[in-house]
Every structure is written in structure tokens, then in C-alpha cells.
C-alpha positions as CSV (number, residue, x, y, z in Angstrom):
1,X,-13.3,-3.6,12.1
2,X,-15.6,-4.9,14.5
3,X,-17.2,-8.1,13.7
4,X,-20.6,-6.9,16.2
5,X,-23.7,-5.5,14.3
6,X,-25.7,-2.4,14.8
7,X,-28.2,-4.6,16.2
8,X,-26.4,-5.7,19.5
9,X,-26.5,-2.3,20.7
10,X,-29.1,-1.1,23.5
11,X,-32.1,0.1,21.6
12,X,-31.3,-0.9,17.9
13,X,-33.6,-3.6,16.1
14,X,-33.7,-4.6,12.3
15,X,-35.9,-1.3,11.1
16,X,-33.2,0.9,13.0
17,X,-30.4,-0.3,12.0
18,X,-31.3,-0.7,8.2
19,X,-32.2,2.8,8.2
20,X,-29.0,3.7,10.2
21,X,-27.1,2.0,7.1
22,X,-28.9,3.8,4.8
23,X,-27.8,7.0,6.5
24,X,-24.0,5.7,6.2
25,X,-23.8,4.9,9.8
26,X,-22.6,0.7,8.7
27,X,-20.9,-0.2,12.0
28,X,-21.3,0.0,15.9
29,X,-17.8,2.1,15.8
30,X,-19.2,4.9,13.8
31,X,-22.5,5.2,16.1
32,X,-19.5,5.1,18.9
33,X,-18.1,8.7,18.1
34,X,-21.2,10.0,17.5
35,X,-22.9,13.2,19.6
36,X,-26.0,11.8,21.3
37,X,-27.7,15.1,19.2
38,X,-26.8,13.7,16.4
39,X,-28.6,10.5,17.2
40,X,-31.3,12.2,18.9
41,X,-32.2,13.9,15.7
42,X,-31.1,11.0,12.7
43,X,-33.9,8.3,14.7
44,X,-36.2,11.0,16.6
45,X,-34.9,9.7,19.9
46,X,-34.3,11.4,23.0
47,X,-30.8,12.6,23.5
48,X,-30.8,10.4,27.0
49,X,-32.0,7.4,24.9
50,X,-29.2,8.0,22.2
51,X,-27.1,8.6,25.2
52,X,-27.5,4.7,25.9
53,X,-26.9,3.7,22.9
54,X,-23.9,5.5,22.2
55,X,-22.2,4.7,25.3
56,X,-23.5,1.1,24.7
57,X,-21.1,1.1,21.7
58,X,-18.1,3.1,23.0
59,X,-18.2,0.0,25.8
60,X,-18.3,-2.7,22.9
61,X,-15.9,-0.8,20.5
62,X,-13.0,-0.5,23.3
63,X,-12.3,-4.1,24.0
64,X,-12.8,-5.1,20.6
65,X,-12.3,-2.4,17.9
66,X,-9.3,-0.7,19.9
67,X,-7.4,-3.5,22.3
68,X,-4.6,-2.1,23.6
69,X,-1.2,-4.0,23.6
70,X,1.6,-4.0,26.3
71,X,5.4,-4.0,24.7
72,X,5.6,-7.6,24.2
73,X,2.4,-8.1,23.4
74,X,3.1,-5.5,20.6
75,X,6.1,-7.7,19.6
76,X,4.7,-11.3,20.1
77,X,1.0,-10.2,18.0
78,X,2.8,-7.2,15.3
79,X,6.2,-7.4,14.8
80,X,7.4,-11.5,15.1
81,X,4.7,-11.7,12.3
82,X,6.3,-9.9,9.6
83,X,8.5,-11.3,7.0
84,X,11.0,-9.8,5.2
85,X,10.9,-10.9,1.0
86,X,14.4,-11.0,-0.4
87,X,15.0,-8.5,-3.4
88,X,18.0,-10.8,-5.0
89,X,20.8,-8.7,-3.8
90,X,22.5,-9.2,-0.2
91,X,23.4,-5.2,-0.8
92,X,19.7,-4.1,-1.3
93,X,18.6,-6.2,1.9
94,X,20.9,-5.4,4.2
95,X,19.9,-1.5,4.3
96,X,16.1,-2.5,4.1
97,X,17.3,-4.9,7.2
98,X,16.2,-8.0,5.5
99,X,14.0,-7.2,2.4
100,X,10.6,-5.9,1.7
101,X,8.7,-5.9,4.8
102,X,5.2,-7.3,5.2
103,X,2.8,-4.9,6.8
104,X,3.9,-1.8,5.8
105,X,4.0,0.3,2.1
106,X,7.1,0.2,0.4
107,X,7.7,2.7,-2.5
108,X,10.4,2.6,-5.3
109,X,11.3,6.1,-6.8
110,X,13.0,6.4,-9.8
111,X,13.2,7.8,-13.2
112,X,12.5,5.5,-16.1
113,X,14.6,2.7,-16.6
114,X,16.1,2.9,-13.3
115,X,14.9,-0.4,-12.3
116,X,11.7,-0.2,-10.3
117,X,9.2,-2.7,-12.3
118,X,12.9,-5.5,-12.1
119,X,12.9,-4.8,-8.6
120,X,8.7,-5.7,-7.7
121,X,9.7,-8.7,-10.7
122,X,12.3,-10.1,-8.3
123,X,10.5,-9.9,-5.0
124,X,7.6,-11.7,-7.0
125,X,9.1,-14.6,-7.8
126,X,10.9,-14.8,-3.9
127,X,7.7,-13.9,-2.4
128,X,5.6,-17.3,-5.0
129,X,9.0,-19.4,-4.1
130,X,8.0,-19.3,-0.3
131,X,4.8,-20.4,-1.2
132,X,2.2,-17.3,-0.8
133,X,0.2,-15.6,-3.2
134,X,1.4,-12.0,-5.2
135,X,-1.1,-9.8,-6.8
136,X,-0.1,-7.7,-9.3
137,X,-1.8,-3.9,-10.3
138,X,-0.9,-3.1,-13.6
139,X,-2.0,0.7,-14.1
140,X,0.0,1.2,-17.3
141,X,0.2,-1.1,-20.5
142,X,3.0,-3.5,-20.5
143,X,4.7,-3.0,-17.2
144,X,3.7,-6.8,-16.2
145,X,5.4,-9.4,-18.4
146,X,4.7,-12.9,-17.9
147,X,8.0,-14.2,-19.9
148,X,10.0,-11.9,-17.8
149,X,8.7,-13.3,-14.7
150,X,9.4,-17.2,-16.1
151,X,12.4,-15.8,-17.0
152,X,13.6,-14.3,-13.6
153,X,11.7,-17.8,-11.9
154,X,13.8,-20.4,-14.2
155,X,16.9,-18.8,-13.0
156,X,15.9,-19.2,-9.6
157,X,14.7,-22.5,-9.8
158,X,11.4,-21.3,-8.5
159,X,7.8,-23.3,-10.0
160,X,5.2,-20.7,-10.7
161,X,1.9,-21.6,-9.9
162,X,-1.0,-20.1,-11.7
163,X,-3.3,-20.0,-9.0
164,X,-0.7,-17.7,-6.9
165,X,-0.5,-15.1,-8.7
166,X,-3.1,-13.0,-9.8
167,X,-3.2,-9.8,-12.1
168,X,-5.3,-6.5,-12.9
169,X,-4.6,-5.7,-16.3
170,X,-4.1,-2.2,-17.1
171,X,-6.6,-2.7,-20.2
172,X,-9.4,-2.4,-17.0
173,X,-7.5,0.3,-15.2
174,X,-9.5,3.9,-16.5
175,X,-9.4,5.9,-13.3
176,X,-8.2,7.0,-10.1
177,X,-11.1,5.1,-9.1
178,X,-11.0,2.1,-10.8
179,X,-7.5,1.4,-9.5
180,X,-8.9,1.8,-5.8
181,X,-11.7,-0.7,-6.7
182,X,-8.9,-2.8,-7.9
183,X,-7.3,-2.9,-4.0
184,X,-11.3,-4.2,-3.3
185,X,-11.1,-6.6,-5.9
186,X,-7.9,-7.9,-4.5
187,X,-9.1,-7.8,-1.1
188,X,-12.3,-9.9,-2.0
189,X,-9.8,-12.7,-2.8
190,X,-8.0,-12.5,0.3
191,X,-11.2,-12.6,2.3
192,X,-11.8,-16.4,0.0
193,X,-8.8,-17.2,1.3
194,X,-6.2,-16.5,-1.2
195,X,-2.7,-16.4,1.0
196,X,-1.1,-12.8,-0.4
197,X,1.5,-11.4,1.0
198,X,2.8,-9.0,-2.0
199,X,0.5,-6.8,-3.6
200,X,2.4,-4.6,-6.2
201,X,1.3,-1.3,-8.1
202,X,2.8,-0.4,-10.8
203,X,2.8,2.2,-11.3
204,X,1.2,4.0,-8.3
205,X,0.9,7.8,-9.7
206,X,-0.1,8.0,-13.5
207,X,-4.1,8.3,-13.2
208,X,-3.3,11.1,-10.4
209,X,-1.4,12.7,-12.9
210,X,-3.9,12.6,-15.7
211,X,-7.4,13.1,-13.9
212,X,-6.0,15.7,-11.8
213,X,-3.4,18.0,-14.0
214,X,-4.3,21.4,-12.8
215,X,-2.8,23.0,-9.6
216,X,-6.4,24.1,-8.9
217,X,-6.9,20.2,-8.6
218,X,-4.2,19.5,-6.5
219,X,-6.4,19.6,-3.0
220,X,-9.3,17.2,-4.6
221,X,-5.9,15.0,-5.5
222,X,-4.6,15.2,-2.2
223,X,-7.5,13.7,-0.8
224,X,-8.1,11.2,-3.5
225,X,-4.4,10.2,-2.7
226,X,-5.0,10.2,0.6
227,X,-7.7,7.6,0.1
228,X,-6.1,4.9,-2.0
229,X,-2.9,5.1,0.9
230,X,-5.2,4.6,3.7
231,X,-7.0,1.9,2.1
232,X,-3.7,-0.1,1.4
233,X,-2.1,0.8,4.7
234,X,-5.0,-0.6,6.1
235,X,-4.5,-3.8,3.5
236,X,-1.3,-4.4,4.8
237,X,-1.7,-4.2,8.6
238,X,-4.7,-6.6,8.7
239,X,-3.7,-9.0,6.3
240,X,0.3,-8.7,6.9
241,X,0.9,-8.4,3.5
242,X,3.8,-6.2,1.8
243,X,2.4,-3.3,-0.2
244,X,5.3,-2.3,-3.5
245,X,4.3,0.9,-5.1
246,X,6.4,2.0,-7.7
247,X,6.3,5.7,-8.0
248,X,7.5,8.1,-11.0
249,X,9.4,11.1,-10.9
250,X,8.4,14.6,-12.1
251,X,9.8,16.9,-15.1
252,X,10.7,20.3,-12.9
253,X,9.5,23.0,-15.5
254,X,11.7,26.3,-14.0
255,X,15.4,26.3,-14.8
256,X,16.7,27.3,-11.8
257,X,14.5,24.2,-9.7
258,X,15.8,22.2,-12.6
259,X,19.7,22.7,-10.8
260,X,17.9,22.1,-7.5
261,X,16.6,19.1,-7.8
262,X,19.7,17.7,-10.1
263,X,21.6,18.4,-7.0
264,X,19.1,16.5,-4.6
265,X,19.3,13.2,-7.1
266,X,17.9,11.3,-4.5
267,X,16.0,13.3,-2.5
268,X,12.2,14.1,-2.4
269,X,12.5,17.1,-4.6
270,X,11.9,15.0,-7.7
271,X,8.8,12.6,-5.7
272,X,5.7,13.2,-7.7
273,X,2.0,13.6,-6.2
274,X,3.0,15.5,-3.2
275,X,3.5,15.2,0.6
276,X,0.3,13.4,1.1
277,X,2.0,10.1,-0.3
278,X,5.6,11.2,0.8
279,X,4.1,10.9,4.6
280,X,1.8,7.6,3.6
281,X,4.5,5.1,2.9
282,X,6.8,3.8,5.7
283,X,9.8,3.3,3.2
284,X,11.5,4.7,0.5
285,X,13.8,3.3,-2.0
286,X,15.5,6.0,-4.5
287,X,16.8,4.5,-7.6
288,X,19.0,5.3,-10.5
289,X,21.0,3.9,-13.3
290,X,25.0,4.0,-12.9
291,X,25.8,2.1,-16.0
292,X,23.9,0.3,-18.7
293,X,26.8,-1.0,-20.2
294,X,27.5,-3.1,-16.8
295,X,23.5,-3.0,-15.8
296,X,25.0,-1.3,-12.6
297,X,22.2,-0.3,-10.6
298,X,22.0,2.4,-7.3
299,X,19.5,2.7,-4.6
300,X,19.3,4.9,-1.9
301,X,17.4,4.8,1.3
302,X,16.2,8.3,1.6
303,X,13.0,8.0,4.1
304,X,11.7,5.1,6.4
305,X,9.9,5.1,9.7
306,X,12.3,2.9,11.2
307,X,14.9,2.6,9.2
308,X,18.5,4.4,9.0
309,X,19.4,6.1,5.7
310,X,21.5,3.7,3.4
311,X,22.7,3.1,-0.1
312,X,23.1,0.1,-1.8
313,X,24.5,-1.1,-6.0
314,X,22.9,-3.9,-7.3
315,X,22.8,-5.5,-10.8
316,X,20.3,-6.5,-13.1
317,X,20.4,-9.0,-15.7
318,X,17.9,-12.1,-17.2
319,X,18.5,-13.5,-13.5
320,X,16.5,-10.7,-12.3
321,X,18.1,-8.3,-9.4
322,X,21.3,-9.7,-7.9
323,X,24.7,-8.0,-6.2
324,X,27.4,-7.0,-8.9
């Protein structure tokens, strides 16, 4: 976002621009795309003095809302500032390239017990042992568990500090809503200057699910969807943080789908909430239990922006996640 006000634009003093913000118009970006008649007839202007002002902002936005960046540039500013977060297990990181990426959404699919909530445990405690900040988004009761974390972090020799690692508890979590207000809370603590670089939400789809259970809801889901997906891709780009949603599978009522979808294990088939979030996150991590006896694990690399498709086994066990 810009950092200019309304009021450094041709034309705009105090008065205008508080009743600009009352309007909804907060920033000189969203005055930028505006029609000059649209202007012309919000502040009683002429459409050649909106014209001014609107042109005044396009100028200001360019250089500083949308710079534009040559290859390197892209690479020096973007890419050689994003870390990869181990996950335990050499297998797991080599077909994510290196871990769980900052600046990007990362989503782990799986049915229950399949290892999601051991997987965002493990990152955790890598992400606190290089010395950054997690923040933690508990939606449903008992998915965070402190001992298991100072479990997982005795193993590893890693210290946990109290002050890096900050949770919602699920107790506050009522709503679709509230969990997005929760990304705000979080993000007021970055702007004090609290260094995250994992946020986790666990789990991402169960309010969806239960404020919006109707098919005749599913577009007014969509876009609610859409909202929270935006809001943390946008979380993660400015603040090069790692985003970890885990995300639960759906019960297929019709038989014959049933067979389908048994057959696609690891595709999207079985990805609840719909294509809005399917397209939203920039990597996919299927998971599944092979044994419990031998806490065998299996994950499969079904969809990333960048990434080739790739499969992985992993174990997990009071060390957290870990190769067989």
C-alpha cells in the first residue's frame, strides 16, 4: 500500500478527504482507478477538476504503489529473500525444494490423523530455533498443545521462548469472521515489530463448513473464502512470512463418487471448500497414513506453482517429523 495520503493529491484538503474516507475511498490508489464521473458526482466537482485529481494519483500510485522490477531485480528484492523452514525429514524437503517457503501459502491435505497438525508442530519449533517469531491460529479445540511442542523442541535441542510464539485460542474463534480478524490481530503485532515468519491455521476450513452448509450458500462461501486467502497472500508477500493452512477432507455422500475419489487418494477430488482455495494456495501437500504400527507417514505433492509433482515417507514419533 502506499504510504501517501489523500491529501497530497491536487485538490484534496482535510474536509475532502475525511469525507472521501467516510465514503470508503481510504487511499490515493482507490481514487486512482476511479472514473472522473464518479468523482465529479461523490464531491460536486467538475469532471475536468476530478480529472486532475485522478490523474494526479495514477502519477503518484505508479512509481510507488506498482514499481516495476527487471529479472534480477525480481530475484535480488523477491526471491533471494525467502527462506525455506525445514519440516524434519530430508524426504519431505527435498520435493518441497528445501522446506516450507516463506512468502507464499502452503496447504496440508489430509484426512484425520494423517499427520497435518505434527507437520505445522515440527516446522514450529525449526522456524523459533532460527530465531523468528510463529503465530499459531487455533480454529478448533485442542489442535495446539504446548507439551507437544516442548516435547518436539527438547528433542531438538531447541529453547522456546515465550515471547516468540504467540497463539489465538480457538475458545475466541466463533466465526468465519472472527478467524479473519485473527489474521488482523496477528498482523497488528507484526506492524510492533514482532519478527514472524510462520503463521499457521489450523485448521483452515471448519467455520466455512459450519456457517455456510447449504449448496445455496456456496457462492456467499466462495467469496468469503476468497477474502481470508487474499488477505493472507497478501500477509505473506509483504511481510515474507510462510503461511501453513491445514485443510480437511470431505465425506463424498454418492456411492459411485465414493469409488472415484478412493481412486484419486491424493488428488483434489477429496479437497474441501472448493476451487476458490484450490487456486489460492501456491503449494499442496497431500497426506496419508501408511502404517501406525511403524508411524509411517506419505505425502504427496499434488499442486504447486513452481514446483514439480513429488512424493515423499516420513515418520512421526515424540521427535516430531523425521525420515524413516
Amino acid at each position: 500500500m502506499s504510504e501517501l495520503s489523500l491529501t497530497d493529491l491536487k485538490g484534496i484538503g482535510d474536509k475532502t478527504a475525511e469525507k472521501l474516507i467516510d465514503l470508503g475511498y481510504k487511499t490515493v490508489e482507490s481514487i486512482a482507478v476511479l472514473r472522473e464521473e464518479e468523482l465529479a458526482e461523490v464531491l460536486g466537482w467538475t469532471k475536468m477538476k476530478a480529472r486532475e485529481t485522478i490523474n494526479d494519483a495514477k502519477e503518484k500510485s505508479l512509481s510507488t504503489v506498482v514499481p516495476i522490477l527487471d529479472f534480477d531485480e525480481y530475484y535480488d528484492q523477491i526471491e533471494k529473500e525467502k527462506i525455506h523452514f525445514s519440516t524434519g525429514s530430508a524426504n519431505l524437503n527435498r520435493i518441497l525444494h528445501g522446506g516450507i517457503c516463506t512468502g507464499e501459502l502452503t496447504a496440508l491435505r489430509g484426512s484425520f490423523s494423517s499427520g497435518k497438525t505434527q507437520i505445522c508442530y515440527s516446522v514450529t519449533v525449526n522456524v523459533l530455533g532460527k530465531g523468528y517469531a510463529v503465530a499459531w491460529i487455533e480454529v478448533e479445540p485442542g489442535t495446539f498443545s504446548t507439551d507437544r511442542l516442548r516435547e518436539i523442541s527438547s528433542k531438538k535441542g531447541v529453547e522456546i521462548d515465550p515471547k516468540k510464539i504467540y497463539v489465538v485460542p480457538a475458545r475466541n474463534i466463533s466465526s468465519p469472521n472472527v478467524q479473519f480478524l485473527s489474521y488482523q490481530r496477528i498482523t497488528r503485532e507484526i506492524e510492533k515489530g514482532l519478527d514472524v515468519k510462520l503463521l499457521v491455521v489450523d485448521s483452515f476450513s471448519p467455520k466455512f463448513r459450519e456457517f455456510y452448509p447449504r449448496r445455496e450458500m456456496f457462492p456467499s462461501r466462495s467469496q468469503e473464502i476468497a477474502r481470508h486467502i487474499g488477505f493472507l497472500q497478501s500477509l505473506a508477500s509483504k511481510y515474507n512470512l510462510a503461511v501453513l493452512l491445514t485443510a480437511q477432507v470431505m465425506g463424498v455422500p454418492d456411492t459411485d463418487q465414493q469409488k472415484i475419489v478412493g481412486m484419486k487418494e491424493d488428488s483434489f477430488e477429496a479437497v474441501t471448500l472448493g476451487h476458490t482455495m484450490k487456486h489460492g494456495v501456491q503449494t499442496w501437500l497431500s497426506l496419508r497414513e501408511i502404517s501406525r504400527v511403524n508411524k509411517l507417514y506419505k505425502a504427496s505433492l499434488i499442486d504447486s506453482s513452481y514446483l514439480p509433482p513429488g512424493e515423499a515417507e516420513f515418520k512421526i514419533d515424540e521427535n516430531g517429523v523425521r525420515d524413516p
